[in-house]
GUPASE-273026 format. One line per field, with one value per residue (C-alpha): x negated, y negated, z negated; residue in one letter; residue number from 1. Coordinates in Angstrom, 3 decimals. Example, Ala and Ser with C-alpha at 12.3 -4.5 7.8 and 13.67 -1.06 7.14 Angstrom:
% residues 2
X [-12.300|-13.670];
Y [4.500|1.060];
Z [-7.800|-7.140];
code [A|S];
pos [1|2];
This chain:
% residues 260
X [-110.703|-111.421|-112.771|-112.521|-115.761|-114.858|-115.958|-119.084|-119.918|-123.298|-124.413|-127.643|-128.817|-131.307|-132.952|-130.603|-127.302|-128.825|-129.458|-125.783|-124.497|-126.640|-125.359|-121.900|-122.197|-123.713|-120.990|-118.328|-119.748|-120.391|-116.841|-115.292|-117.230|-115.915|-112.312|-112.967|-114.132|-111.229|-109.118|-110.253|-110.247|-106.148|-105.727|-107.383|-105.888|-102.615|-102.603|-103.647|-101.624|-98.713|-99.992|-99.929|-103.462|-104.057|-107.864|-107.662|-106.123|-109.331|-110.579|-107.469|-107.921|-110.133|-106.920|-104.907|-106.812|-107.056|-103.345|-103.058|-105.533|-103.563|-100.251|-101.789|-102.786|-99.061|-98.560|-101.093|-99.359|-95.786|-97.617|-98.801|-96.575|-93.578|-92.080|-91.044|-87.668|-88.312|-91.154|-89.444|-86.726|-88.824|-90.323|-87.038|-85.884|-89.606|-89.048|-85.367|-83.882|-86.884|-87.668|-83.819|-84.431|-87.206|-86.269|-82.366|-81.725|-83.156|-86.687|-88.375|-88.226|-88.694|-92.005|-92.655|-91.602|-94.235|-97.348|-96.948|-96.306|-100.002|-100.453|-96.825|-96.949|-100.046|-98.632|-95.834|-97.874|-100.034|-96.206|-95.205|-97.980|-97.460|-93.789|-95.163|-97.442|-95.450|-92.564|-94.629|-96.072|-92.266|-91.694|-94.455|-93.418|-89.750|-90.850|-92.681|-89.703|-87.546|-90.219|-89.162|-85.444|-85.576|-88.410|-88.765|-90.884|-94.730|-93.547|-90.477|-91.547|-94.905|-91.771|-89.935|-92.774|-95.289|-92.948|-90.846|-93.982|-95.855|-92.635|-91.720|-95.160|-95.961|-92.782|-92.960|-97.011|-96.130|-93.309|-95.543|-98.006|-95.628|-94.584|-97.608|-98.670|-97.389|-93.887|-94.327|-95.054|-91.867|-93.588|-90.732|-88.115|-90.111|-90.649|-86.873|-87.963|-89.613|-93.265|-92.603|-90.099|-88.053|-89.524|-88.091|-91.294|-92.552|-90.080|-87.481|-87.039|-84.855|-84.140|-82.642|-84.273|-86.855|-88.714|-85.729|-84.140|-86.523|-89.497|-88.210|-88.632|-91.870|-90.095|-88.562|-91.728|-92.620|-89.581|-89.517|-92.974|-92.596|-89.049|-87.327|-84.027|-84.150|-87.563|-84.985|-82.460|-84.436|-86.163|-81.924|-81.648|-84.432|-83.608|-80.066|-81.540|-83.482|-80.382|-78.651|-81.248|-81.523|-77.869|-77.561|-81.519|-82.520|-79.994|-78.026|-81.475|-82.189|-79.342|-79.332|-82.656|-83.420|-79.909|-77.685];
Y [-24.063|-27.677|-30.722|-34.045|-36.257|-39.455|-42.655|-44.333|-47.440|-48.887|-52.681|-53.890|-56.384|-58.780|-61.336|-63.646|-62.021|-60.877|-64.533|-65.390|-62.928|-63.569|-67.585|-66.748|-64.665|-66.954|-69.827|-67.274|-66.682|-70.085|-70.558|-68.053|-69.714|-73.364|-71.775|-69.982|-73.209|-75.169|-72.483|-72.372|-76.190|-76.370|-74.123|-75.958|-78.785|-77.309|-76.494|-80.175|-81.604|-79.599|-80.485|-84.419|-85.096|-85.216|-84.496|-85.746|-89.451|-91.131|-94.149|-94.764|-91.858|-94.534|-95.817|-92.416|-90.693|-92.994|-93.210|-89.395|-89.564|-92.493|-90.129|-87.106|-89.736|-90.573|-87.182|-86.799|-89.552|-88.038|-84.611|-86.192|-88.783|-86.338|-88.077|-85.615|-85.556|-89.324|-88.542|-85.520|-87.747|-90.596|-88.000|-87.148|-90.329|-91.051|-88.530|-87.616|-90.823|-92.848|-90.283|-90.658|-94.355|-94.460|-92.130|-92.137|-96.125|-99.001|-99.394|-97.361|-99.548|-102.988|-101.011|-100.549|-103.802|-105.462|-103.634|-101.738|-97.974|-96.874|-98.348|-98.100|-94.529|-94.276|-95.856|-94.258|-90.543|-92.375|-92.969|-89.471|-87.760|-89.233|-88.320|-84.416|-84.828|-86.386|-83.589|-80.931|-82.573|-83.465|-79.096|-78.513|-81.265|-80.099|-76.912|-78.017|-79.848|-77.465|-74.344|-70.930|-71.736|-68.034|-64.994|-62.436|-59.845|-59.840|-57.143|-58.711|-62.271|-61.341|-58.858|-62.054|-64.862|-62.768|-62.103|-65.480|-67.270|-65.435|-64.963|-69.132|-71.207|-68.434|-69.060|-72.809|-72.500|-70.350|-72.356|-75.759|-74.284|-73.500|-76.895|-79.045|-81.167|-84.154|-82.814|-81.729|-85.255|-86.423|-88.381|-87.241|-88.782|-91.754|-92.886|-91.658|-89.808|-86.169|-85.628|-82.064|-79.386|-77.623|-74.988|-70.872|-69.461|-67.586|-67.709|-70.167|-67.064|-65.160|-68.410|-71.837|-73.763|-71.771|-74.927|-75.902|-72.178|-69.792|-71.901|-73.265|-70.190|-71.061|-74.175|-72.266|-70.171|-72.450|-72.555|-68.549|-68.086|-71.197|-69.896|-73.593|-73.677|-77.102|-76.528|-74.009|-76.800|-79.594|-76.985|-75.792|-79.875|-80.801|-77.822|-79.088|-82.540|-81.494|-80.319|-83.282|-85.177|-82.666|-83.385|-87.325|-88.116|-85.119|-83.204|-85.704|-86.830|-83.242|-82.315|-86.083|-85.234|-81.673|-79.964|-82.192];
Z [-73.369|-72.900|-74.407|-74.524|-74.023|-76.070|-73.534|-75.511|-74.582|-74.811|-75.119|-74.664|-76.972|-75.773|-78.309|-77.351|-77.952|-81.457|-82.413|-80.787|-83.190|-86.494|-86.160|-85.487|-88.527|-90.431|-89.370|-90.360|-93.658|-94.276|-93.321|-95.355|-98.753|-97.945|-96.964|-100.885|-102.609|-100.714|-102.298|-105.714|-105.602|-104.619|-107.464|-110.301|-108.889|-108.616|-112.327|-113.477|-111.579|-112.749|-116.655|-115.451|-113.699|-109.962|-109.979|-106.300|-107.564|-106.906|-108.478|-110.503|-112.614|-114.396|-115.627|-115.747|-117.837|-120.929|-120.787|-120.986|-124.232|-125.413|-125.250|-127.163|-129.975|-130.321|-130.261|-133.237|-134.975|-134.566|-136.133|-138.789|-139.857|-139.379|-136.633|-135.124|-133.821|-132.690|-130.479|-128.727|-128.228|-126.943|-124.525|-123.525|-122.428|-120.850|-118.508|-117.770|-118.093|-116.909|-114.022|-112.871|-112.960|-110.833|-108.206|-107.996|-108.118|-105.707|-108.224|-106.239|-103.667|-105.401|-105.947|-102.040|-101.603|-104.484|-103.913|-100.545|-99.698|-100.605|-103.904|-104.920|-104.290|-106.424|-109.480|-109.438|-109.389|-112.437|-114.301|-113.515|-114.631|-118.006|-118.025|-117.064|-119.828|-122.301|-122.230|-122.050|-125.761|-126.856|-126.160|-128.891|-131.116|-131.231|-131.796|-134.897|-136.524|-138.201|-137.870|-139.622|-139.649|-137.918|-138.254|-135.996|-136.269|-134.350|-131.812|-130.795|-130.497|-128.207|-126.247|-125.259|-124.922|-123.047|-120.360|-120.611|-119.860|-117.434|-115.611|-116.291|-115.283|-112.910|-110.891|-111.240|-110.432|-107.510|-106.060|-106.335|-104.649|-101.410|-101.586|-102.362|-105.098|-103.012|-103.597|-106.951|-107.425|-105.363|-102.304|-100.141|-102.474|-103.334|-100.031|-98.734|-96.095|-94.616|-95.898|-94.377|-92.903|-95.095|-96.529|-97.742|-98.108|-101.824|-104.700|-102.537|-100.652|-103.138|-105.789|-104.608|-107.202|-108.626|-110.340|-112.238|-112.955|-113.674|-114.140|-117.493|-119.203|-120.626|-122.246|-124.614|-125.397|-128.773|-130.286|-130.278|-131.473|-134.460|-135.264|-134.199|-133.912|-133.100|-130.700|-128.964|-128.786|-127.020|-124.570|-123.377|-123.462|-121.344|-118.689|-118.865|-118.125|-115.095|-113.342|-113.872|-112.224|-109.557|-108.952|-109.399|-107.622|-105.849|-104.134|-101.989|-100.932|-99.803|-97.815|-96.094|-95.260|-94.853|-94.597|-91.668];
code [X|X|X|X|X|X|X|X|X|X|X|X|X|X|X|X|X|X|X|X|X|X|X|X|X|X|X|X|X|X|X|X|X|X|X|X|X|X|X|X|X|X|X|X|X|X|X|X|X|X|X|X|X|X|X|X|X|X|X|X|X|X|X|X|X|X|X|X|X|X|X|X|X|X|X|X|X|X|X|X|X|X|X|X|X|X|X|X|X|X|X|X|X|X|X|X|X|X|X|X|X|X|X|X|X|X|X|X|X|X|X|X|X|X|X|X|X|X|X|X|X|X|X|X|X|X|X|X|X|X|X|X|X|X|X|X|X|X|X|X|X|X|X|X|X|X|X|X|X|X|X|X|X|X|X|X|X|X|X|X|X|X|X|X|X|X|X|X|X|X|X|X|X|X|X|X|X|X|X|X|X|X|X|X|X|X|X|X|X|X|X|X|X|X|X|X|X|X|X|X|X|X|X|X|X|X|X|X|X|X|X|X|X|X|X|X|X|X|X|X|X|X|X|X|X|X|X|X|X|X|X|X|X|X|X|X|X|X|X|X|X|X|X|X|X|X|X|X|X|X|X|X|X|X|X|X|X|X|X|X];
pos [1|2|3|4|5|6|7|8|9|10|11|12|13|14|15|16|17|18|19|20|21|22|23|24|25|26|27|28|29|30|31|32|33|34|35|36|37|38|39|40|41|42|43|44|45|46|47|48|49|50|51|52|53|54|55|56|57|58|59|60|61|62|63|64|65|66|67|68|69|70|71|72|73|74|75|76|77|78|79|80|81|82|83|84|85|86|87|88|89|90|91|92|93|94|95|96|97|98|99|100|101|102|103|104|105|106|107|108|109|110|111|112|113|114|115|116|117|118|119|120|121|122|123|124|125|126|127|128|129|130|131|132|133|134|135|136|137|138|139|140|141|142|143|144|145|146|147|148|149|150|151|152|153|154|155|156|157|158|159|160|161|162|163|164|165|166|167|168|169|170|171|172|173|174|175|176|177|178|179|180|181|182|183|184|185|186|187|188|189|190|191|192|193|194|195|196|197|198|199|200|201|202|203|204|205|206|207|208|209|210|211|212|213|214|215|216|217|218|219|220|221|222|223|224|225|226|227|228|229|230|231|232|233|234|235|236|237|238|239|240|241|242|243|244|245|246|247|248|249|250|251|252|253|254|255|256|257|258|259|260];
């Protein structure tokens, strides 16, 4: 019989290579916090962004914000004056047809032109964030008009909006967070030109257009739980909507760009 003698190797630590090691340490701890505070920051701001606030804007969130509080008081008003169907329309238009506006004709670039690159591409984020936040308040007042047209019962409804939801923003969360907020918010498009290299990574690795597909699900999400036939309605309208933009603005810019 034999056996092995496992090599052992032995360092020496003088009080120098201790203290070498304790700072290192230390910078690799304090590392590891900001890289988990830089991390937890993109994802708050991820989320706001996504609801219509870029917490990173700067100074002109000074304006920005008291337009966002000024749109939830229409909101109010359309709630309680029972214009309903006029507002969700209105938020409609806002965004689809005022969102195809801006980035599929030549206004983007009278914009450029007027008030440079920087601050062009600043006020147009400020405009788009109100369009994100103004649809996502025409979903829940369509969903109001019209309410109990259809009942289902507790178990079913929580069966389909649980998993519609989680499934819907956490797609759409996921896939913005691949791509940026700067994309989310269109810089590429707005400016005509790369702001990156095409990307296939997270949920564009199994779905072409996972923002636009899947991550409408949630949309519909009200209209189930308030029985709306006509909440149901404007949520299949608006999703129709985005892929009509996505064909007329978005895609030729993406394959003359990314694809040739």
């Amino acid at each position: 019989m034999s056996a092995e003698t496992p090599n052992i190797h032995l360092y020496i630590l003088t009080p120098r290579t201790v203290a070498t090691h304790h700072k290192e340490t230390e910078s690799q701890v304090s590392n590891d916090n900001l890289l988990t505070k830089e991390n937890a920051w993109k994802l708050v701001n991820v989320f706001f962004s996504m609801m219509g606030i870029r917490l990173d804007a700067g100074r002109i969130l000074i304006v920005w914000l008291p337009l966002i509080a000024l749109s939830l008081c229409l909101g109010n008003l359309a709630v309680e004056h029972e214009f309903l169907v006029e507002f969700a329309i209105a938020c409609w238009a806002f965004y689809y047809v005022g969102m195809t506006l801006l980035l599929g004709t030549g206004i983007k670039r009278w914009m450029i032109q007027k008030f440079g690159e920087e601050r062009a591409w600043l006020y147009f984020q400020m405009i788009l964030g109100l369009m994100f936040f103004n649809v996502g308040t025409g979903f829940y007042v369509a969903a109001l008009h019209l309410q109990g047209a259809f009942s289902l019962s507790p178990t079913l409804m929580w069966a389909l909006v649980i998993p519609m939801f989680i499934i819907g923003f956490g797609i759409k969360y996921w896939a913005t967070l691949v791509i940026g907020i700067d994309v989310y918010y269109y810089k590429d498009l707005f400016h005509e030109k790369s702001h990156g290299e095409w990307t296939e990574a997270g949920p564009y690795k199994w779905l072409g257009n996972p923002m636009y597909g899947i991550g409408y699900l949630h949309s519909y999400c009200l209209g189930i739980m308030l029985g709306s036939e006509w909440g149901l309605v404007y949520a299949a309208i608006c999703h129709l909507s985005i892929f009509v933009f996505y064909r007329i603005a978005e895609k030729p810019f993406i394959v003359k760009t990314y694809l040739q």
